[in-house]
N, C-alpha and C positions, 0 to 999 in steps of 0.2 A: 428409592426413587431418585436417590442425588447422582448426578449428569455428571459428565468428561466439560462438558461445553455450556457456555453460560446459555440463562434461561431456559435449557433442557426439560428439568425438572418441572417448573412449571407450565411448559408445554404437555407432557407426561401426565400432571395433573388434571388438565383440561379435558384432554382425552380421556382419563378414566372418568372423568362424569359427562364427559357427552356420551362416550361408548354404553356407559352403566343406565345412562335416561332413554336411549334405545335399545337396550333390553329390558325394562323396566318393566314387571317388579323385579328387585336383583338387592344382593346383598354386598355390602363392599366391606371385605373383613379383612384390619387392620392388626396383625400381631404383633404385638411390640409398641403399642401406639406410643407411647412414652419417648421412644426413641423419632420418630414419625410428628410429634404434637406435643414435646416436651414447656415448661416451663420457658417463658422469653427472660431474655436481658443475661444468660450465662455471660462468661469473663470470654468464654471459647466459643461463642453462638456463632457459627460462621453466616455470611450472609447472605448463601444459595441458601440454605437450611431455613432461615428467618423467611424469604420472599417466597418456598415450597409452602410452610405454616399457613402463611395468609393465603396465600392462594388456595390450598385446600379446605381453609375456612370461608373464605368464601365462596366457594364454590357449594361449601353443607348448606351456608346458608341460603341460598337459591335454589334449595332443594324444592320441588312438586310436594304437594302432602294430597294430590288425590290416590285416591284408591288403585289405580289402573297404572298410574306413574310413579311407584311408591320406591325411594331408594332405601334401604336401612343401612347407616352406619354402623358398624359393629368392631369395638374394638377390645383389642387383650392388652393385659399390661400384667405387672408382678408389682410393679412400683407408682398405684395410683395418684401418693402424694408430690410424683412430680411432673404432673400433668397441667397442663397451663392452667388458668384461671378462664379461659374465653372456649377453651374445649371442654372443660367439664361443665361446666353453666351450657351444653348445647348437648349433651349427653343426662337425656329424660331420666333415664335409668341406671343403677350402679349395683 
């Protein structure tokens, strides 16, 4: 999801959960989350990659929890332990 142009990507992000809350119920499956929702503070975090994170956290977290509006998060990784600290605490299930 990371852009040519700045704030791209979190444009990108918006769109998939406005697109995703009008299709709703719908699944948003993330492969690779690790790579997508990695640990913060690396030496190399770039800082489109940091302002995509939050924006996509907060975007989970205005998520609907009615029945009819229901999004589910769903993500894959290989490398759980280097998954942020603010993304796994929001991921019910492992």
């Amino acid at each position: 999801m990371l852009m040519q142009w700045f704030g791209d990507a979190e444009k990108l992000t918006k769109a998939l959960f406005s697109f995703a809350s009008k299709l709703a119920p719908v699944i948003i499956f993330v492969d690779e989350v690790d790579s997508l929702l990695g640990a913060r503070g690396g030496a190399f975090e770039h800082e489109a990659t940091r302002r995509m994170r939050n924006e996509f956290m907060a975007a989970w977290d205005g998520l609907r929890s009615k029945e009819s509006q229901r999004i589910l998060i769903l993500g894959a990784t290989n490398r759980p332990f280097d998954l942020d600290d603010a993304v796994i605490r929001r991921l019910p299930r492992r």
